[in-house]
MIPATOR-366505 format. One record per residue (C-alpha): chain; x, y, z; residue number from 1. Coordinates in Angstrom, 1 decimal. Example, Ala and Ser with C-alpha at 12.3 -4.5 7.8 and 13.67 -1.06 7.14 Angstrom:
2
['A' [12.3 -4.5 7.8] 1]
['A' [13.7 -1.1 7.1] 2]
***
This chain:
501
['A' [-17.3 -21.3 -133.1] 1]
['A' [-19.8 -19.3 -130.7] 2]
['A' [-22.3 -21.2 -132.0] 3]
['A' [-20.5 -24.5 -131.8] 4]
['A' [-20.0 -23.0 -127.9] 5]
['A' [-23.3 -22.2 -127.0] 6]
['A' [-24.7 -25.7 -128.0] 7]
['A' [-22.1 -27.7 -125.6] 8]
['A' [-23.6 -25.5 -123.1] 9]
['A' [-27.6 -26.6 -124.0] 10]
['A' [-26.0 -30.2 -123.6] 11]
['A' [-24.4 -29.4 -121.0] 12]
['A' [-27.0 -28.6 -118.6] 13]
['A' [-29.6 -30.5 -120.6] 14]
['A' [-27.5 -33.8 -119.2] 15]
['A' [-26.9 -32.4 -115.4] 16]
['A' [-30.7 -31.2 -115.3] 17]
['A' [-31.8 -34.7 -116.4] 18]
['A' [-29.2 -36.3 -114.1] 19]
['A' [-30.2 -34.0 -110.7] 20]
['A' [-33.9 -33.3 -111.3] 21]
['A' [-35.7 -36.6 -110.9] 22]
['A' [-33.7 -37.7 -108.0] 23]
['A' [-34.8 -34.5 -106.1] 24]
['A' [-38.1 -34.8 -107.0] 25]
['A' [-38.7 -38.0 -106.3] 26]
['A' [-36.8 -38.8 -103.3] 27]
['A' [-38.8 -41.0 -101.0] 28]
['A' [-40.5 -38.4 -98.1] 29]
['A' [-40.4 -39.8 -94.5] 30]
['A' [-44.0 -40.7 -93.6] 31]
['A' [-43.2 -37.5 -90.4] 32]
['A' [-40.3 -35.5 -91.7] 33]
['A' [-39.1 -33.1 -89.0] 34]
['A' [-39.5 -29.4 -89.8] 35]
['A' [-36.1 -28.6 -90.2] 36]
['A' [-34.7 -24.9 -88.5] 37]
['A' [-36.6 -22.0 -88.3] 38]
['A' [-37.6 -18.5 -87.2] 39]
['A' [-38.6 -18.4 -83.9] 40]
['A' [-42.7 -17.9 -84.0] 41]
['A' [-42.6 -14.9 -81.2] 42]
['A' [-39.1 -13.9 -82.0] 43]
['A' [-38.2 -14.0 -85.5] 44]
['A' [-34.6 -12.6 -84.4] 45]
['A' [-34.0 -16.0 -83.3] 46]
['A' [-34.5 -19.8 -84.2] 47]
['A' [-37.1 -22.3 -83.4] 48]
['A' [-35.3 -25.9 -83.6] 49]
['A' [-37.0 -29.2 -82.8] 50]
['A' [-39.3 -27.8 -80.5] 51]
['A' [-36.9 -25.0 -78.6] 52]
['A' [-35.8 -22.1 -78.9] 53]
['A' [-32.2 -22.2 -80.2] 54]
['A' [-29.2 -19.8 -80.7] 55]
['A' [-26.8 -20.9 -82.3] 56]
['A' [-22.6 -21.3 -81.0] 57]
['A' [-20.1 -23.2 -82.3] 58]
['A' [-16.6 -23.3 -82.6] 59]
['A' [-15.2 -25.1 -85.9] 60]
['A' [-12.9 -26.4 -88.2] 61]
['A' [-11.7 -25.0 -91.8] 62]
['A' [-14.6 -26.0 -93.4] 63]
['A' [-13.3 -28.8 -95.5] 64]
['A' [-14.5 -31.8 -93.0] 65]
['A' [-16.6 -33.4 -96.4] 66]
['A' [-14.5 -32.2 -99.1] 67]
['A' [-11.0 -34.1 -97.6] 68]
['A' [-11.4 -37.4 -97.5] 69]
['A' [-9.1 -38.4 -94.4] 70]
['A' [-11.0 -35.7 -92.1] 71]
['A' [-12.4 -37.8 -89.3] 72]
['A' [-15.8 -35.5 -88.7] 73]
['A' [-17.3 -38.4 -86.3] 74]
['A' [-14.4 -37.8 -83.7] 75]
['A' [-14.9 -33.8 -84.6] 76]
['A' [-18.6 -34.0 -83.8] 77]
['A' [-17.9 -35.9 -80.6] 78]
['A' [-15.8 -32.7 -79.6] 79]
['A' [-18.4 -30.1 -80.6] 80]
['A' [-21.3 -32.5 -78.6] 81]
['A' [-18.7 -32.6 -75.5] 82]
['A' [-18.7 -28.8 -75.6] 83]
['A' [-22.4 -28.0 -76.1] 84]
['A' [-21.9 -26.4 -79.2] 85]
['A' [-24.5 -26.7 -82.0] 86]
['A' [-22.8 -25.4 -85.2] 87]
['A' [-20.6 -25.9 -88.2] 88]
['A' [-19.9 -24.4 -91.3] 89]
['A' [-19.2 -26.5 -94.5] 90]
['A' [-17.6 -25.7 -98.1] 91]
['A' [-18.5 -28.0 -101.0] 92]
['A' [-15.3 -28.8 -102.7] 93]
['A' [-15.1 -25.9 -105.1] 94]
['A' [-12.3 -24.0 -103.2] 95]
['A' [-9.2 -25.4 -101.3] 96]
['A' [-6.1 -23.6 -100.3] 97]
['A' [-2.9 -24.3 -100.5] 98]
['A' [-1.2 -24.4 -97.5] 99]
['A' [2.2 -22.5 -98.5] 100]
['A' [0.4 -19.4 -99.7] 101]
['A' [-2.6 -18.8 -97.9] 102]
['A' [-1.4 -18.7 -94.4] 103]
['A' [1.0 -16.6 -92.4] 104]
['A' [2.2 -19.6 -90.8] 105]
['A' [1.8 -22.8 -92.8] 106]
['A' [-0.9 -25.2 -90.4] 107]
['A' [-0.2 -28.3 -91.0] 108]
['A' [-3.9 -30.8 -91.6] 109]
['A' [-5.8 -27.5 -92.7] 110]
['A' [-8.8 -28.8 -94.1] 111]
['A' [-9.1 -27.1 -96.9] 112]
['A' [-5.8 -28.0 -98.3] 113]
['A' [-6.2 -31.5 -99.1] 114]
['A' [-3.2 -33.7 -99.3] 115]
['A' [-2.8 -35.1 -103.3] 116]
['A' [-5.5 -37.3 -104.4] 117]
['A' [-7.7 -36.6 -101.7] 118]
['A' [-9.6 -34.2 -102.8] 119]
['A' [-13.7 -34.9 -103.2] 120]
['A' [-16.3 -32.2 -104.5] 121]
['A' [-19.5 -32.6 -106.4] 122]
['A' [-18.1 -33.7 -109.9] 123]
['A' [-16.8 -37.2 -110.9] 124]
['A' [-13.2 -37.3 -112.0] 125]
['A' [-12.7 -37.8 -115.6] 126]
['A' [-10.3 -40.0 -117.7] 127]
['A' [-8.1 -36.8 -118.4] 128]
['A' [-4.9 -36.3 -116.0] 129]
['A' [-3.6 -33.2 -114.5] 130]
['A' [-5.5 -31.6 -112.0] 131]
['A' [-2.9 -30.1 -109.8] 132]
['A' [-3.7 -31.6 -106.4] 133]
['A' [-3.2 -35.1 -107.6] 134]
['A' [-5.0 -37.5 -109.9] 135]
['A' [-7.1 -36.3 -113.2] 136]
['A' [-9.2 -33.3 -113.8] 137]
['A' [-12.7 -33.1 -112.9] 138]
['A' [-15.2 -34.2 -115.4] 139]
['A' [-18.2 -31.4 -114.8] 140]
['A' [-20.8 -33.3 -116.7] 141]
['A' [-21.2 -36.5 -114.2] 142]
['A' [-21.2 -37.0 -110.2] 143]
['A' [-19.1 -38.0 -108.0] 144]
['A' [-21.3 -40.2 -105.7] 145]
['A' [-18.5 -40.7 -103.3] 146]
['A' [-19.1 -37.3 -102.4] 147]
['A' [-22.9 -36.8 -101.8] 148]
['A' [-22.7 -40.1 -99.8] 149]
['A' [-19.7 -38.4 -97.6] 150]
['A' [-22.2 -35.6 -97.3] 151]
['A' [-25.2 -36.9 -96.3] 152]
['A' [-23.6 -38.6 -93.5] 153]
['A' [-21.7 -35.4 -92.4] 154]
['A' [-25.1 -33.9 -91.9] 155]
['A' [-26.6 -36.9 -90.1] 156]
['A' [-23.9 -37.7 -88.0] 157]
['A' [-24.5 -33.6 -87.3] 158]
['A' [-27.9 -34.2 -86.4] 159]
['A' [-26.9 -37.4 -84.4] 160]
['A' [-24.8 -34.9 -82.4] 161]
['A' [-27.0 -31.5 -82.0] 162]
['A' [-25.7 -29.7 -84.3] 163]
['A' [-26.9 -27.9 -87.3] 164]
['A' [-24.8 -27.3 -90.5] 165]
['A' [-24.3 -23.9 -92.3] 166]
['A' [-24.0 -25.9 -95.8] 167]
['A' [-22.4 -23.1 -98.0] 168]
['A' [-22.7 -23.5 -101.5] 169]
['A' [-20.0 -21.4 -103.0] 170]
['A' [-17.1 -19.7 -102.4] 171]
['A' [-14.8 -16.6 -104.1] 172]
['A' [-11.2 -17.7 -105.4] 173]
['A' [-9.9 -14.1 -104.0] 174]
['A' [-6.7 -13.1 -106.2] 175]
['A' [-4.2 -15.4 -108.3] 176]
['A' [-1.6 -15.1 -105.7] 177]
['A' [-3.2 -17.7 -103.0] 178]
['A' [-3.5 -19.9 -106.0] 179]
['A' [-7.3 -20.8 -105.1] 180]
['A' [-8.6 -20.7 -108.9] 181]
['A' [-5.6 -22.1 -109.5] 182]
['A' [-6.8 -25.2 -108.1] 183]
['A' [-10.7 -24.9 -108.7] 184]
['A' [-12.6 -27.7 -110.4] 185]
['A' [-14.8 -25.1 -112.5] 186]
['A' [-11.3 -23.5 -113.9] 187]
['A' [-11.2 -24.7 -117.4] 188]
['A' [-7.9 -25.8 -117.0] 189]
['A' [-8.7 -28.6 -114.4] 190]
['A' [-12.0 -29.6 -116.2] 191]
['A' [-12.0 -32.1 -118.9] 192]
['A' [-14.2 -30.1 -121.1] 193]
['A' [-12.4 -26.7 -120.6] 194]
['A' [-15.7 -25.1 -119.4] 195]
['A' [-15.7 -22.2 -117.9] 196]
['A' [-14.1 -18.9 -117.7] 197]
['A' [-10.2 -17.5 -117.6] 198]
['A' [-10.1 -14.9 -115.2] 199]
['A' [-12.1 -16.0 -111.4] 200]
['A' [-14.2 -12.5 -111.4] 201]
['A' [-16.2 -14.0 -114.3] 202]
['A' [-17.2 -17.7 -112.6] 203]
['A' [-20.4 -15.8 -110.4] 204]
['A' [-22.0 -14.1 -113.2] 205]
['A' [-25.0 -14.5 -114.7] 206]
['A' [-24.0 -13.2 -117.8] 207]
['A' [-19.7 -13.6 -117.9] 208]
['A' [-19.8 -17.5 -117.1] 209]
['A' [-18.5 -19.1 -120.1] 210]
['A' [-21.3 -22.0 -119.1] 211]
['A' [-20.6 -22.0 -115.3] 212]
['A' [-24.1 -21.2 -114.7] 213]
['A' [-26.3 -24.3 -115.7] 214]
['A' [-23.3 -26.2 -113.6] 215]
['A' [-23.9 -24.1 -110.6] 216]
['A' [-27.5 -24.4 -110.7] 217]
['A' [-27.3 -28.4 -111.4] 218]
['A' [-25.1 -28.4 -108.5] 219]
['A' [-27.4 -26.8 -106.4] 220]
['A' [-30.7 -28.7 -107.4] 221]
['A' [-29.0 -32.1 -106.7] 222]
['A' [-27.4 -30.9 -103.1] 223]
['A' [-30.8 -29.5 -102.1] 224]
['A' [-32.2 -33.0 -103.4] 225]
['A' [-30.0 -34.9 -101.3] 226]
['A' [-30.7 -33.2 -98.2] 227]
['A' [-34.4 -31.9 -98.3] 228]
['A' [-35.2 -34.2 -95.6] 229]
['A' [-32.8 -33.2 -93.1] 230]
['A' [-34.0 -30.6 -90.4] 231]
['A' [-30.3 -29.6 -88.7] 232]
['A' [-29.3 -27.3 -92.1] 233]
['A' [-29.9 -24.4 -93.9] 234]
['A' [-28.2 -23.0 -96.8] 235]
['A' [-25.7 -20.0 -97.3] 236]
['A' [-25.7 -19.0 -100.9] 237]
['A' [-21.7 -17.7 -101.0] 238]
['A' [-18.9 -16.6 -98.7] 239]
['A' [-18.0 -13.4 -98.7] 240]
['A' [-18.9 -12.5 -102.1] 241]
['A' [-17.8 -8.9 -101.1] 242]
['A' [-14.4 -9.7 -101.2] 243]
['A' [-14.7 -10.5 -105.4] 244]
['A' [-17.5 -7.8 -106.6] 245]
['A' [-19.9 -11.0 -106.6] 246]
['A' [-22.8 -9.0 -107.8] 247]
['A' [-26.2 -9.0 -106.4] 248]
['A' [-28.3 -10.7 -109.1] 249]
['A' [-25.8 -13.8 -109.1] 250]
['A' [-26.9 -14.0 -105.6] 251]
['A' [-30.4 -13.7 -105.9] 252]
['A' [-30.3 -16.2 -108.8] 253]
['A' [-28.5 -18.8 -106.4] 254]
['A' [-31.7 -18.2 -103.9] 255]
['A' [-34.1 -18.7 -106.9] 256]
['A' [-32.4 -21.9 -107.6] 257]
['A' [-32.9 -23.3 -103.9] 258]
['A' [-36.7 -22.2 -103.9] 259]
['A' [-36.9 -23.6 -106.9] 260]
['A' [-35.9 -27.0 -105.9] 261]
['A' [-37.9 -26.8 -102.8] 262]
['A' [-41.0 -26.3 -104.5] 263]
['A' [-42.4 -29.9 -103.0] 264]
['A' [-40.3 -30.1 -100.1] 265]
['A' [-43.1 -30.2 -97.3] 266]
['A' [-40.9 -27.9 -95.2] 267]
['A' [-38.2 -25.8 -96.8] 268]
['A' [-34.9 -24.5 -95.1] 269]
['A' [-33.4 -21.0 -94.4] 270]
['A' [-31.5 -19.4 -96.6] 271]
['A' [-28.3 -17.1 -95.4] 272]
['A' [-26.7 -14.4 -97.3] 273]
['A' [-23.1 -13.1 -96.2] 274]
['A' [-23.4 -9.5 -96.2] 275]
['A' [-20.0 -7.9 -95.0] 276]
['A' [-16.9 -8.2 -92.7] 277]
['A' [-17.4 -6.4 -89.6] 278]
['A' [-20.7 -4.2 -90.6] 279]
['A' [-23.2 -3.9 -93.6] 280]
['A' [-26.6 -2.1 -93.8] 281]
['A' [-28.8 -5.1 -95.6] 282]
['A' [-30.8 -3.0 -98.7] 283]
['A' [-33.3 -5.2 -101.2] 284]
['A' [-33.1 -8.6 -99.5] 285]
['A' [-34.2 -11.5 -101.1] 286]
['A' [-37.3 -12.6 -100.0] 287]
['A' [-36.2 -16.1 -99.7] 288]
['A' [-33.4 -14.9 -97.2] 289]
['A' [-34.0 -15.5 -93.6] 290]
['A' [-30.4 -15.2 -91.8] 291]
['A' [-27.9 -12.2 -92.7] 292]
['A' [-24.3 -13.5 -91.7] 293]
['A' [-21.2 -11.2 -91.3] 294]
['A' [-17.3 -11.7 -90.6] 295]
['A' [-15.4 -10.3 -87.8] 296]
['A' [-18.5 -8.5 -86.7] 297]
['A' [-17.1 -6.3 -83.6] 298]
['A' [-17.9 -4.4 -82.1] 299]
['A' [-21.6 -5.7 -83.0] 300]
['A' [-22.8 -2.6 -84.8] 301]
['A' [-24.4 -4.8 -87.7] 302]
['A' [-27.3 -5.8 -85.4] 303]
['A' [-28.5 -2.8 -84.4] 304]
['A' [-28.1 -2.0 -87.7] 305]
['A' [-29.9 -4.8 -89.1] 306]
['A' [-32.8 -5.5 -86.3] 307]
['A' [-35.5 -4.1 -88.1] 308]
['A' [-35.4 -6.8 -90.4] 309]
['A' [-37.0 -9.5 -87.6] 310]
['A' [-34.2 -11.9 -89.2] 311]
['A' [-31.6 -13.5 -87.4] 312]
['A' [-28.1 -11.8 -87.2] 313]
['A' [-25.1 -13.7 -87.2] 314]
['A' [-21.3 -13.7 -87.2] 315]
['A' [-20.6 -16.7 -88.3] 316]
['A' [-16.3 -16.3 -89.2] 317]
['A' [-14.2 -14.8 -86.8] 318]
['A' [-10.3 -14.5 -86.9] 319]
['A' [-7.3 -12.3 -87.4] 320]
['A' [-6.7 -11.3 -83.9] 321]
['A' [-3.8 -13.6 -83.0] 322]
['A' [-4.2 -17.1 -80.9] 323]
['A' [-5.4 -15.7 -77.7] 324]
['A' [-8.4 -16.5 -76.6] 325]
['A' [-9.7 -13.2 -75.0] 326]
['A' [-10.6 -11.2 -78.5] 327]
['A' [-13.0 -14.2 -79.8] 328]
['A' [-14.7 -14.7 -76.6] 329]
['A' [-15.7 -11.2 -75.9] 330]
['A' [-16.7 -10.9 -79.7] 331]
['A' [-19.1 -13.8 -79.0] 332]
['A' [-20.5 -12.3 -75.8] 333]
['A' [-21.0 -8.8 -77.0] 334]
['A' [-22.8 -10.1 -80.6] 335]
['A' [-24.7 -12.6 -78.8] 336]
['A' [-26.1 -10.0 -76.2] 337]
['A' [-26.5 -7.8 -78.7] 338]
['A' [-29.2 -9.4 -80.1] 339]
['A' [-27.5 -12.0 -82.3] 340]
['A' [-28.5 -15.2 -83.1] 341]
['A' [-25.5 -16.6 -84.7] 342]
['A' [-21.5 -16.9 -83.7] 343]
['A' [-19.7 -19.4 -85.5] 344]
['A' [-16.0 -18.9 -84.3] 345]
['A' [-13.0 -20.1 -86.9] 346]
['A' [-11.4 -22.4 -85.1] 347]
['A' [-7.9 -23.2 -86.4] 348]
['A' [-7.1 -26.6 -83.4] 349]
['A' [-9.3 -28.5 -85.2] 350]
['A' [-6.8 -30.0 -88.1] 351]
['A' [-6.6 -33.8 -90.3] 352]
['A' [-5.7 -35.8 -87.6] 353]
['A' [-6.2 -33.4 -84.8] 354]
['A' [-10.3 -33.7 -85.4] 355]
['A' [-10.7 -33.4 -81.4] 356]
['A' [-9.1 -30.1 -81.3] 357]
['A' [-6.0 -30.4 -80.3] 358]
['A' [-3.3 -29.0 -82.6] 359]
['A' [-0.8 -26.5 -81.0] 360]
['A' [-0.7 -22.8 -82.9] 361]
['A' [1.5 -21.2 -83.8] 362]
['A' [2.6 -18.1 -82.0] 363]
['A' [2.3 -16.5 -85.6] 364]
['A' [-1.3 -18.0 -86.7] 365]
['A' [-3.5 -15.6 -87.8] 366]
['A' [-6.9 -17.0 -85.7] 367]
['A' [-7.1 -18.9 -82.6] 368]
['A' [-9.0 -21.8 -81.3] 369]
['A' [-8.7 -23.6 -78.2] 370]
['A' [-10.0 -26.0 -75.7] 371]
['A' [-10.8 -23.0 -73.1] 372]
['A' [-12.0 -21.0 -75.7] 373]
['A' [-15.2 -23.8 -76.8] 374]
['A' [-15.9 -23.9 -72.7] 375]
['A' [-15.9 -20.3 -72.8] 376]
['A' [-18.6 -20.2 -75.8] 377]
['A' [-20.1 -22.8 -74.1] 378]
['A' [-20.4 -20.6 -71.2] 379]
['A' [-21.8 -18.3 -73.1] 380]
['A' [-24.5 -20.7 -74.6] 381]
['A' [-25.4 -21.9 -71.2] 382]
['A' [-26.1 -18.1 -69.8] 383]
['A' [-28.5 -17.4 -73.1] 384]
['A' [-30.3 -20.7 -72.7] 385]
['A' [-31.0 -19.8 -69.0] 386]
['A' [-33.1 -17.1 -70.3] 387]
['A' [-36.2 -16.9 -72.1] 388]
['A' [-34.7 -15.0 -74.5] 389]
['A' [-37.3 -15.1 -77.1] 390]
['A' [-39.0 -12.9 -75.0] 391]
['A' [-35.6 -10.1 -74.6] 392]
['A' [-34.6 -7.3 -76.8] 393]
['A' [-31.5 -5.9 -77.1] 394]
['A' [-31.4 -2.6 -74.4] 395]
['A' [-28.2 -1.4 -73.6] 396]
['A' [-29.2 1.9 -72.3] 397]
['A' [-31.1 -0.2 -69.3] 398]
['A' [-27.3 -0.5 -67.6] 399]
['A' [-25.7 2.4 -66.7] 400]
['A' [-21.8 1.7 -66.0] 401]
['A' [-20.5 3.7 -62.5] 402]
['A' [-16.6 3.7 -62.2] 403]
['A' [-15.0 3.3 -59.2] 404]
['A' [-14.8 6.4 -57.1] 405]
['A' [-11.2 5.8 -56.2] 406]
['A' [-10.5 5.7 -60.1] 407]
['A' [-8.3 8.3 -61.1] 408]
['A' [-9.7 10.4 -63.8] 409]
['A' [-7.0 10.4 -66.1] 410]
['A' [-6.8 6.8 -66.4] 411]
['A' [-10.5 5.7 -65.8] 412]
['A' [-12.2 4.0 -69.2] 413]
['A' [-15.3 2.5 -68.9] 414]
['A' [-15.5 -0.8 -71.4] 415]
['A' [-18.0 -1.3 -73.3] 416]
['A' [-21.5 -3.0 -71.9] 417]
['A' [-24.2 -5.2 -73.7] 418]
['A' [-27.9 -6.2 -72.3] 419]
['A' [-30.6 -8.3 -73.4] 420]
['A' [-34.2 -6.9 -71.7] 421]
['A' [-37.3 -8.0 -71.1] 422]
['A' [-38.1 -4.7 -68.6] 423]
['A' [-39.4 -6.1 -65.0] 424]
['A' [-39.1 -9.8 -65.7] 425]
['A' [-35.0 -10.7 -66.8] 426]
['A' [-31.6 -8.8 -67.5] 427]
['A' [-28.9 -10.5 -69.2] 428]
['A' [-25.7 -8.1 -68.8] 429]
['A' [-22.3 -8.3 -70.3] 430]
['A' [-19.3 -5.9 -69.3] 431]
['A' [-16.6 -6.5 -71.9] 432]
['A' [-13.1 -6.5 -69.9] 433]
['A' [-12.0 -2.4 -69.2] 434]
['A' [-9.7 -0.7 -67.5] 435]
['A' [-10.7 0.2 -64.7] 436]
['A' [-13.1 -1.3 -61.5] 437]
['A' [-16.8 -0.9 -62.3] 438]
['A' [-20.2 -0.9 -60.6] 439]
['A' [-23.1 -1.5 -62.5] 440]
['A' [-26.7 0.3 -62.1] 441]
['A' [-30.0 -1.0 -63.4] 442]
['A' [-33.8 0.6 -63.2] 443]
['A' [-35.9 -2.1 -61.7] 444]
['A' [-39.8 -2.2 -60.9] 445]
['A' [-41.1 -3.2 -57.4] 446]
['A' [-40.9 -6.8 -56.9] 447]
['A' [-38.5 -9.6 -55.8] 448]
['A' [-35.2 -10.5 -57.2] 449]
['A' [-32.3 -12.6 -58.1] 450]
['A' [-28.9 -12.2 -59.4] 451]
['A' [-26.2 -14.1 -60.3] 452]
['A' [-22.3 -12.7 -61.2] 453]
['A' [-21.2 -15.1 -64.0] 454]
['A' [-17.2 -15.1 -65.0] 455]
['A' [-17.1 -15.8 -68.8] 456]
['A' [-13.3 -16.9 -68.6] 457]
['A' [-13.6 -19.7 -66.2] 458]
['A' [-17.1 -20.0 -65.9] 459]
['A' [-17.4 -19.5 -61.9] 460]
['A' [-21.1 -18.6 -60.9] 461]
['A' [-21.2 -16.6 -58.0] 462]
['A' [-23.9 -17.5 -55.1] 463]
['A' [-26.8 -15.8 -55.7] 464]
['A' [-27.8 -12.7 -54.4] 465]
['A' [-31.8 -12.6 -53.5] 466]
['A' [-33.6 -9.0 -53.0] 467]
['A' [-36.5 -7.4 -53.0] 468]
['A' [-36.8 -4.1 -54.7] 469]
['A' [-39.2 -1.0 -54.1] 470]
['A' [-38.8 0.4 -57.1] 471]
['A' [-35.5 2.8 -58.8] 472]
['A' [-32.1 2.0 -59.3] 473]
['A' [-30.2 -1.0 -58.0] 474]
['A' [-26.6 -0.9 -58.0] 475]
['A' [-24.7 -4.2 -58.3] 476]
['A' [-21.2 -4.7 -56.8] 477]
['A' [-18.7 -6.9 -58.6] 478]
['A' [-17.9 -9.6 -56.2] 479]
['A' [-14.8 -8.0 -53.8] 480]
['A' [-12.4 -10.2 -54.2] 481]
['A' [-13.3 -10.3 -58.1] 482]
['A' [-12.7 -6.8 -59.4] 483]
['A' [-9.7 -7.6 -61.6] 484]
['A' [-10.2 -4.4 -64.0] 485]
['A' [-9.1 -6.0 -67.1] 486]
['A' [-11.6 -9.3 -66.7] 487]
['A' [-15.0 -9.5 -68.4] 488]
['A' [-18.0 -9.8 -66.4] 489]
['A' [-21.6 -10.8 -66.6] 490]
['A' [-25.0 -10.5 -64.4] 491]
['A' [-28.0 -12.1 -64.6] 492]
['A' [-31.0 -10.6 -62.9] 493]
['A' [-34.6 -12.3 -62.9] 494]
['A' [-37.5 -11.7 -61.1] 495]
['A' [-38.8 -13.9 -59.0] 496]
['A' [-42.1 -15.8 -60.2] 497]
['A' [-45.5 -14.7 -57.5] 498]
['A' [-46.3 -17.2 -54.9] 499]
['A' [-49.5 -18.7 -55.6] 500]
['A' [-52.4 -18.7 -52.3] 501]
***
């Protein structure tokens, strides 16, 4: 019988290989293909996309946009374009939800939880019935075109719009309870073949896969052959594969897979690696890895802890704080002037048919999203871009943070401050909201200056201040009729270029 096993397997991926293979390797090649995203030539901490330097903000939906058929991603993009974002994250089709167990509050149009029958993912439907979100089980030994035609105009329409897609490969199932194996295509019981393992810890394995692997890989090559040509992507090889023991050499396998397939792709794309929730120290990186993402990543510890690696640092799923918008927007300023690259808010407005955003939560829901929230983040986008901050390093010790003298000491608690440097030439400052009135302090050379007060929440710009400086410290004043304790702040400060005689 294990020999009886083993061969289905050969066939298997014998029949997907010859299926996938040819179409990726022979795909017709633009006569200019675009080099798609990449590391920023100075400043490898940051990204280098269609000619300009790029950091990268969004604020998205559940990830499901491809794999749910009624999802109107055309009217989403128009939303994401509106509010200058330039990012989106996007599952295959290998994990939903459903609805009744996986959140505190049941959102109705989530995404991932695909009404009956409406399901798409990588792998053709087979003949068989009984897949338990609607129609017949998934036959993993064919296509589904249906899909990779969905897909391909996801991530044009993307690019039509400005915005580049995190396409993520895989996904844990978690624990029986949410039911997310449950429902999983490469679950024996909802393939026609019965191929795979019983228990979900045993699907990323390179050794415990029950002939899982040769699918995953087949998977892979004929995604990466369907979009080698496209310049607005780049690949993330799992989510969170901390949260199920998803070992490292399942990982790196995954990455040897894409370079594999790249092999005669004039210009290959990045590949991300989900490190932790919250903070990680990245040890034996994958060569082939060229963006470290984390989860809920504040306070932004992880990128100090990670800079060394000249790699872009993101934090690229936020959530858990409640429905407010306050806690996501001054997780995306402090990362962001931290010295990462990368925030990718969850944003749980954007539902089936409320693709512009505009579901209601829940007083209950467990993440937020909103329409001030995206102006916020585009707020935030607009300040970064105003720098050139390929040229900036993460410096908070350059502020110094001065309470108010009429602060009484018992009470006074100075909140937490960010800055991106490059000394004598431009300051970007954040002051994360505190309690109590601040002043701020910065060492500046001789030479003329300009300042601007920026108010993340509302996105007033205050006139600017002009000066010319000797030399020492400058303090900086919050405007006077602005020093609301509990309200974030942040200060530009640029020099001002030398006349020319």
């Amino acid at each position: 019988m294990r020999r009886q096993i083993a061969t289905l397997f050969v066939l298997i991926a014998c029949n997907l290989a010859t299926a996938v293979l040819p179409a990726a390797e022979n795909a017709p090649t633009p006569a200019a293909t675009q080099q798609p995203i990449r590391l920023h030539p100075i400043n490898p901490h940051y990204f280098l996309w269609r000619g300009k330097p790029t950091v990268l903000i969004g604020s998205g939906e559940h990830y499901g946009a491809v794999l749910n058929r009624p999802f109107n991603y055309v009217k989403y993009f128009d939303t994401l374009q509106t509010c200058g974002h330039n990012h989106t994250r996007l599952f295959m089709g290998l994990y939903v939800e459903d609805n009744a167990t996986t959140a505190k509050s049941p959102q109705a149009g989530n995404s991932l939880d695909p009404a009956p029958g409406q399901l798409l993912c990588p792998f053709a439907r087979s003949d068989v019935p009984g897949y338990g979100k609607g129609g017949n089980k998934f036959d993993l030994r064919r296509w589904d075109e249906a899909f990779f035609t969905r897909l391909k105009d996801f991530v044009a329409q993307a690019a039509q719009h400005g915005i580049v897609v995190e396409v993520n490969l895989f996904c844990p199932y978690y624990d029986n309870k949410f039911r997310q194996w449950n429902l999983s295509p490469l679950n024996p019981v909802n393939n026609s073949a019965g191929i795979g393992p019983k228990k979900s810890d045993d699907v990323f394995t390179v050794d415990r896969h029950q002939g899982l692997l040769p699918v995953q890989d087949a998977m892979v090559r004929r995604i990466v052959g369907e979009l080698r040509d496209c310049d607005n992507i780049y690949y993330e090889i799992c989510n969170e594969p901390y949260c199920a023991g998803i070992k490292l050499d399942w990982q790196r396998h995954i990455a040897d897979v894409i370079v594999d397939a790249e092999k005669s792709v004039p210009h290959r794309h990045l590949i991300s690696q989900n490190v932790a929730n919250e903070k990680g120290k990245v040890d034996a990186a994958h060569p082939a890895v060229s963006i470290f993402n984390f989860h809920y990543a504040g306070p932004p510890a992880t990128v100090a802890m990670n800079y060394q690696l000249n790699k872009p640092i993101g934090d690229n799923e936020t959530g858990f704080h409640g429905i407010a918008d306050e806690p996501y927007r001054q997780e995306a300023w402090e990362f962001m002037l931290a010295g990462g690259a990368l925030f990718s808010h969850l944003d749980y407005s954007f539902t089936v048919g409320h693709e512009d955003g505009s579901f209601v939560l829940p007083s209950e829901q467990w993440g937020g999203g909103s329409p001030a929230l995206r102006d916020q983040l585009r707020y935030l986008k607009n300040f970064i871009e105003g720098f050139d901050f390929v040229r900036m390093k993460p410096d908070d010790a350059a502020v110094r943070i001065k309470l108010a003298a009429e602060q009484p000491a018992a009470a006074a608690k100075a909140p937490a401050a960010r800055a991106l440097v490059e000394p004598g030439q431009q300051y970007a400052i954040y002051v994360a909201g505190g309690t109590t009135a601040i002043a701020l302090e910065v060492d500046l050379p001789p030479g003329d200056y300009t300042a601007h007060w920026l108010h993340p929440r509302t996105g007033q710009k205050e006139p600017p201040v002009i000066f010319s400086q000797s030399g020492g410290t400058r303090r900086f004043e919050p405007p006077s009729d602005k020093k609301d304790a509990k309200e974030d702040l942040a200060l530009s400060i640029r020099r001002q270029p030398t006349p020319r005689h």
